[in-house]
C-alpha positions as CSV (number, residue, x, y, z in Angstrom):
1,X,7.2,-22.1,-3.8
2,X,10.4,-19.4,-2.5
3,X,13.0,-19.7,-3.6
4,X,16.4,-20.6,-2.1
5,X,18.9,-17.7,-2.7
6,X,22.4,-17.5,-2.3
7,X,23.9,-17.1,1.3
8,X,25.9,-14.5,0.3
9,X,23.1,-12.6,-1.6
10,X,21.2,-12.6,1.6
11,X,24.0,-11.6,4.1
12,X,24.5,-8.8,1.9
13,X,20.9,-8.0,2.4
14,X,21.6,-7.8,5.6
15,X,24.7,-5.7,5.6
16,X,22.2,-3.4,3.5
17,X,19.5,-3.1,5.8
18,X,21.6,-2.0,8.9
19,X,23.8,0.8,6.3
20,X,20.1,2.1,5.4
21,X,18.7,2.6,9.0
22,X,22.3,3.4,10.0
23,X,22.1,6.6,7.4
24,X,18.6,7.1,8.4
25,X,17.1,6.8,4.8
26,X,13.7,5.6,5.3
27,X,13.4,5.0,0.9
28,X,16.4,2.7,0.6
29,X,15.2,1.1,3.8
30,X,11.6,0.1,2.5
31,X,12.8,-0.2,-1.2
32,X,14.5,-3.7,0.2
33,X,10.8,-4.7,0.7
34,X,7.6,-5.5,-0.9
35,X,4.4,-3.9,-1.6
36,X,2.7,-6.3,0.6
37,X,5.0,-6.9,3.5
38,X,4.1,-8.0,6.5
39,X,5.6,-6.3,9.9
40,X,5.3,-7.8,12.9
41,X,6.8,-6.0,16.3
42,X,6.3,-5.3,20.3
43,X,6.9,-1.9,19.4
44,X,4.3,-1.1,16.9
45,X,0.9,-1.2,19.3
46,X,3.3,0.7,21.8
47,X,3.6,4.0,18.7
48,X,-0.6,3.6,18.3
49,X,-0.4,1.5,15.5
50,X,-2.0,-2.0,14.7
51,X,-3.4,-3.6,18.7
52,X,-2.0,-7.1,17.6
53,X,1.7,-5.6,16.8
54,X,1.5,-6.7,12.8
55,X,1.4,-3.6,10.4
56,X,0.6,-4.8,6.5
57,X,1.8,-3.1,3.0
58,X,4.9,-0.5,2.5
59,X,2.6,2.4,2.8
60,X,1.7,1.6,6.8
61,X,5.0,0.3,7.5
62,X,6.4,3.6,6.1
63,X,4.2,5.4,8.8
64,X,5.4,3.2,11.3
65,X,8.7,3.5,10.5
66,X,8.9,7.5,10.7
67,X,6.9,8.0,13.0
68,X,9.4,5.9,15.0
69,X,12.3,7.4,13.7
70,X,11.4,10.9,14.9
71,X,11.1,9.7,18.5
72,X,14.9,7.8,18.2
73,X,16.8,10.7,16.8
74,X,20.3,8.5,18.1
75,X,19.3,5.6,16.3
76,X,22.2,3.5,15.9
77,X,22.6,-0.4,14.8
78,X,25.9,-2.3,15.4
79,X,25.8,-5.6,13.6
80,X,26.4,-8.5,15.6
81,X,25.9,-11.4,13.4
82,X,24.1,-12.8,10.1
83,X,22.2,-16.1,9.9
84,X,21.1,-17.7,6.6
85,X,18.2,-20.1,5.3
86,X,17.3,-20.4,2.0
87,X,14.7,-17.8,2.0
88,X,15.5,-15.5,5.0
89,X,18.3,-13.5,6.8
90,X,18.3,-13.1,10.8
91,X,20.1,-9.9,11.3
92,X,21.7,-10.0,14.4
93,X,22.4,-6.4,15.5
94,X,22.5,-3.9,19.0
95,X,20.7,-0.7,19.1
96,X,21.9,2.5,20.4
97,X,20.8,1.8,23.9
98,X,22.8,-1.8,23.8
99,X,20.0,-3.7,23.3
100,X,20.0,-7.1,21.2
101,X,17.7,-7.5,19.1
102,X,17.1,-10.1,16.1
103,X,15.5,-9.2,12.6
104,X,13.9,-11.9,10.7
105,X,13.5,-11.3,7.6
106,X,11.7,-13.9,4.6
107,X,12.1,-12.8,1.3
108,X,10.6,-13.7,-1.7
109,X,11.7,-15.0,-5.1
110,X,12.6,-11.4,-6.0
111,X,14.8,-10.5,-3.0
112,X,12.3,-8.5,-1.4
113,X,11.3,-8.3,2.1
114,X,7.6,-10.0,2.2
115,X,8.1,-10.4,6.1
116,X,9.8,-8.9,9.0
117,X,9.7,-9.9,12.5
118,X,11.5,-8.0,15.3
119,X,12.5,-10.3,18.3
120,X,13.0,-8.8,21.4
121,X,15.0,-10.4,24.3
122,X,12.5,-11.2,26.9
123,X,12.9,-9.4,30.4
């Protein structure tokens, strides 16, 4: 049974999440998540990872995640907005290119990260 954490609490989550990409620090980026997240993105088949676009635990999504990193060397998020439910934040943000993009992210009675969706806008 989750959880239900504070609004706030997860907002600032949120905040946290774009400040760690925004500095580029990969660490304080995955220590916001559990060992056994679950990652689920259009991008990840696309950078020869998992064919179904899911990547499991902290150590793959760490590969993921650099490997991805050192093809965006501009990477940039501008928060647009944060939404709230009692166990997730949907971080509302633009990447450097403009695009919109939400994160969903369900976290666990601890705070952490357990999963992590990345919704693209279609077209």
């Amino acid at each position: 049974m989750s959880q239900h954490h504070a609004p706030s609490t997860l907002a600032a989550l949120g905040r946290t999440w774009v400040e760690a990409w925004n500095a580029r620090d990969l660490e304080r980026v995955l220590s916001l998540y559990d060992d056994a997240v679950v990652m689920a993105s259009d991008r990840i088949p696309a950078l020869g990872f998992d064919a179904s676009g899911t990547v499991r635990g902290k150590d793959t999504l760490r590969a993921y995640w650099a490997k991805a990193l050192g093809l965006l060397p501009e990477l940039h998020f501008t928060l647009v907005d944060l939404f709230v439910s009692p166990d997730s934040v949907v971080v509302f943000y633009a990447n450097e290119r403009g695009k919109k993009i939400c994160e969903y992210l369900r976290v666990n009675e601890a705070g952490l990260i357990v999963q992590g969706s990345a919704n693209h806008l279609v077209g």
